[in-house]
C-alpha positions as a Markdown table, in Angstrom:
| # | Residue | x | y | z |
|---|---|---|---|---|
| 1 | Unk | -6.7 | 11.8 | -17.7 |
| 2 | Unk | -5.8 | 13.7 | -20.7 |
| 3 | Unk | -2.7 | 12.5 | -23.2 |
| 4 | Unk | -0.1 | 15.8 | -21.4 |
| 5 | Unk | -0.7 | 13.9 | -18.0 |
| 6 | Unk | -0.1 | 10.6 | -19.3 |
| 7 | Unk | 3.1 | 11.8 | -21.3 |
| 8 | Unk | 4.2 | 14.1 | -18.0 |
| 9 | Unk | 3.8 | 10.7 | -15.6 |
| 10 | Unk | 5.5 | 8.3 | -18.1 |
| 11 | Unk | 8.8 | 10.4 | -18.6 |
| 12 | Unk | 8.2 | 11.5 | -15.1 |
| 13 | Unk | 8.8 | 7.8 | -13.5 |
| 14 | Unk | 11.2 | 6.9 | -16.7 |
| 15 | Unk | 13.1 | 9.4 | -15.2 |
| 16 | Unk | 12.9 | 8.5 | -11.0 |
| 17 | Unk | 13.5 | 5.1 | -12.2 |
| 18 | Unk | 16.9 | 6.3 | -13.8 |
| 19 | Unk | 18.1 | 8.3 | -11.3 |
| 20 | Unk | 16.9 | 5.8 | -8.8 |
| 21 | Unk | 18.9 | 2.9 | -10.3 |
| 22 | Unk | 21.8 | 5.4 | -10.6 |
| 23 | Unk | 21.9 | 6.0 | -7.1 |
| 24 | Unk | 21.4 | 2.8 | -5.9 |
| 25 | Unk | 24.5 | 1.7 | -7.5 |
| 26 | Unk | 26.2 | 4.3 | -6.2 |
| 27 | Unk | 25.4 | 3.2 | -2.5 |
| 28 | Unk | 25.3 | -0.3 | -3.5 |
| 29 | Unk | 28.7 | -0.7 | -5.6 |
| 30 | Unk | 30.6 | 2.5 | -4.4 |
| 31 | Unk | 33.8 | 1.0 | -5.3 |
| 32 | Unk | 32.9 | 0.5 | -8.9 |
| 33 | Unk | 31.9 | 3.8 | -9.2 |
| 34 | Unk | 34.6 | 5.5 | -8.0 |
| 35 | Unk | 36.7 | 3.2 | -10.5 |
| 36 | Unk | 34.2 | 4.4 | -13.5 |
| 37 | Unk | 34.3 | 7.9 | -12.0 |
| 38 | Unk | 38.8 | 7.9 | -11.8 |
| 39 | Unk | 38.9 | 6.7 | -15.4 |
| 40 | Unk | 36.8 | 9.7 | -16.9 |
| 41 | Unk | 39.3 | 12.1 | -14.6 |
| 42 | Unk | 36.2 | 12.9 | -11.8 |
| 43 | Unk | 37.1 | 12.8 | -8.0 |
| 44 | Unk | 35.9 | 10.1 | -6.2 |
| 45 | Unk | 34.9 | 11.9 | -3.5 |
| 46 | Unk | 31.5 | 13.1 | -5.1 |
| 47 | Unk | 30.0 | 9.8 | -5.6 |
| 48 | Unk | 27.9 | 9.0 | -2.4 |
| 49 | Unk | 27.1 | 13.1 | -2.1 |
| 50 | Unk | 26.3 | 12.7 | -5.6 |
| 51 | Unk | 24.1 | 9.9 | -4.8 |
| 52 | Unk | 22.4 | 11.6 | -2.2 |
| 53 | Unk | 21.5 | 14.6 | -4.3 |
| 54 | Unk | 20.2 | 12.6 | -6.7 |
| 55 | Unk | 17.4 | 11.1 | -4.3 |
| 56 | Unk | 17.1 | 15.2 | -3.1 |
| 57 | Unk | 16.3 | 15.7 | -6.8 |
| 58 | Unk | 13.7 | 13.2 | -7.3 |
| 59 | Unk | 12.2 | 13.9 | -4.2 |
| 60 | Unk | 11.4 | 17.4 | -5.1 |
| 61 | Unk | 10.7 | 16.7 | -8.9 |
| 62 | Unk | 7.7 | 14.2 | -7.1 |
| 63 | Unk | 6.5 | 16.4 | -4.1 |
| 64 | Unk | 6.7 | 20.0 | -6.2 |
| 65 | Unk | 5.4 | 21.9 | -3.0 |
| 66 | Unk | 8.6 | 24.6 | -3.5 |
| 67 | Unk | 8.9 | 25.7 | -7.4 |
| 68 | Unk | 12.2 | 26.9 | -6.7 |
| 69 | Unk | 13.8 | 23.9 | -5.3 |
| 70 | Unk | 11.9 | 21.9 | -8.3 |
| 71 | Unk | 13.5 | 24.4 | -10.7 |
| 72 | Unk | 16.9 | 24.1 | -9.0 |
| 73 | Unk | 16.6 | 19.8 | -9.2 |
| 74 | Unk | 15.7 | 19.7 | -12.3 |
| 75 | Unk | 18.8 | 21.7 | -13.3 |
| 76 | Unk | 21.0 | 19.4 | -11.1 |
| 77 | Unk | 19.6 | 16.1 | -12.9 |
| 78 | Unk | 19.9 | 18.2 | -16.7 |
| 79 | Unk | 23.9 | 19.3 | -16.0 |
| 80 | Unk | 24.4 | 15.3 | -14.3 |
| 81 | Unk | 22.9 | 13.9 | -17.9 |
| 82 | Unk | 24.9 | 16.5 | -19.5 |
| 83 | Unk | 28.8 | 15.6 | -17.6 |
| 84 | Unk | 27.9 | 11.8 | -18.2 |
| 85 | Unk | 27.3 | 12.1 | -21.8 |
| 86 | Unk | 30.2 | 13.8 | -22.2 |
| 87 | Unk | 32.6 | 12.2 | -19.5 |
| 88 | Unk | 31.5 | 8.9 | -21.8 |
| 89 | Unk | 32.2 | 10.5 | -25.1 |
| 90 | Unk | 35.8 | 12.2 | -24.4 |
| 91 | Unk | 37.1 | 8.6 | -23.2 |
| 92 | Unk | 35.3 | 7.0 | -26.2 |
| 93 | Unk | 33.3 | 5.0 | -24.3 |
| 94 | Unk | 29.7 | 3.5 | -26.2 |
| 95 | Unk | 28.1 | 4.3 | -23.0 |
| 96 | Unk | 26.4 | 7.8 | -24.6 |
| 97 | Unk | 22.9 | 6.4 | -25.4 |
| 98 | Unk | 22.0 | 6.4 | -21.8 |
| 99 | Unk | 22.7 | 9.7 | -20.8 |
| 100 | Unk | 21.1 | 11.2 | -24.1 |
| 101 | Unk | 18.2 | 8.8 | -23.2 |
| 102 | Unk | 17.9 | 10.3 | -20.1 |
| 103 | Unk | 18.4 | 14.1 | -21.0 |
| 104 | Unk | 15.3 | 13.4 | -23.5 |
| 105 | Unk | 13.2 | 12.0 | -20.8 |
| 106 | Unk | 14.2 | 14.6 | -18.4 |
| 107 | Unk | 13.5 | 17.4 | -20.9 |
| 108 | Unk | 10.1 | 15.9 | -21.6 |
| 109 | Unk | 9.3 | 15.4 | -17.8 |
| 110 | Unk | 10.2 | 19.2 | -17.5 |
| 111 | Unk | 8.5 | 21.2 | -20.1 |
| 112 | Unk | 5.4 | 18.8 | -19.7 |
| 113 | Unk | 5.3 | 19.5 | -16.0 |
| 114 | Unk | 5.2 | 23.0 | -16.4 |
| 115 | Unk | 1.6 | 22.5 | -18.5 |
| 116 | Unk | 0.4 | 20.1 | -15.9 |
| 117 | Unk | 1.4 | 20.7 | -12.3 |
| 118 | Unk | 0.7 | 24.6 | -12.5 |
């Protein structure tokens, strides 16, 4: 296994990982999301169809049999990292770290994927 495969499958699971803690507390502790989500001015509403589309996302980013649904999820999971970073900067929480974290890890995932799972 060459050193691109290695880095693609590293950032690859950092990222399920992520998204896959994410979610679970988003079916796990709805309620404290939705408090998190009213107090950086986001409906509630979206949290458990937010949830769901998460999994949707990491589903495809893992099974890649449709490159235009993989496209399309790793686009949803980029503009998620992007609203959290800023939904946690504008009400000045420290919380930023994570969502750049995960933007890098994403991005890496991404452009790595492209070289390896052609």
């Amino acid at each position: 296994m060459n050193t691109t495969k290695i880095i693609y499958w590293i950032a690859t699971v950092l990222l399920c990982g992520l998204f896959s803690y994410s979610a679970s507390m988003y079916f796990t502790n709805t309620e404290m999301v939705k408090g998190f989500f009213e107090s950086f001015n986001y409906p509630s509403y979206i949290v458990i169809p937010l949830a769901v589309a998460k999994v949707l996302a990491m589903i495809m980013i893992l099974w890649r049999k449709n490159n235009w649904l993989t496209e399309w999820a790793y686009a949803g999971l980029f503009f998620d990292m992007v609203f959290a970073f800023f939904a946690h900067h504008m009400a000045g929480d420290l919380g930023t770290t994570l969502p750049l974290a995960g933007l890098v890890v994403l991005l890496i995932s991404y452009f790595f994927g492209k070289v390896v799972r052609i």
